[in-house]
C-alpha angles and dihedrals in degrees: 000000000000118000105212115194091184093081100038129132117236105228135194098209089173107009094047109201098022142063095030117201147187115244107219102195092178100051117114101210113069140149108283102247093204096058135086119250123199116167128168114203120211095207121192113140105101110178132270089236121062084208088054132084120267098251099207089059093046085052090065096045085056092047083052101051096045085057092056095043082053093051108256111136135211094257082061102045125074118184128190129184130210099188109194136144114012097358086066093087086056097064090056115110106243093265090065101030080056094045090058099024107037081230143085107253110254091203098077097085096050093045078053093051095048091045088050086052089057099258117147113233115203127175117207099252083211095060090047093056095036087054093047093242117148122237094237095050086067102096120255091260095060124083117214107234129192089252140307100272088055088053097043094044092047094053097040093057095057087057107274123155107247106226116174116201 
């Protein structure tokens, strides 16, 4: 019996929709199903392209769905974001992120897709002011931290994984 990758369809078993990814049912090293996985992102690539995802935030989607191909489900998996720098502009309600953009951000259904699947989405407070963005123009799903150093310290020290994307 030959695996072949090649022909392999990429699947969103969690984020459906983003972070596609391949399912590699032969592969020896997984995620372990039966630990606890608390990761806080420090997330701060946005994308070249106002019309494009933010990849940082896609990247999540995609370390959330190869867990879950792995086994690992929702009850066991516990994601944090720290959104700065350039990742800032995905976290703008469409009014703002047109204002600035001249598009709708695109970013909005897949903030609405991590946030259904229980990750907790925080903005630097210190990017949005230095940037000049109001408070009010962040979406709904999004919380409004200190900063992202406070965010990232504070999780850190009650035992999260530190990923940067």
């Amino acid at each position: 019996f030959a695996f072949s990758l090649s022909a392999q369809e990429r699947v969103a078993p969690v984020i459906k929709g983003f972070g596609a990814i391949y399912d590699i049912p032969t592969a020896t090293v997984k995620p372990d199903p039966t630990q606890v996985y608390k990761i806080i992102v420090d997330v701060f690539t946005g994308a070249e392209d106002p019309s494009d995802l933010s990849f940082g935030l896609n990247n999540v989607a995609r370390m959330i769905n190869l867990h879950a191909v792995g086994g690992v489900t929702a009850g066991k998996i516990d994601v944090v974001l720290a959104m700065h720098g350039n990742a800032t502009f995905a976290t703008l309600n469409d009014e703002a992120y047109q204002k600035k953009f001249g598009v709708d951000n695109p970013n909005t259904p897949l903030v609405k897709a991590l946030k259904d699947a229980g990750v907790k989405l925080v903005v630097c407070g210190q990017s949005l002011l230095a940037r000049g963005i109001l408070l009010e123009a962040v979406l709904s799903e999004i919380e409004i931290g200190t900063s992202m150093l406070t965010t990232v310290s504070t999780y850190q020290l009650k035992g999260y994984a530190v990923f940067r994307f």
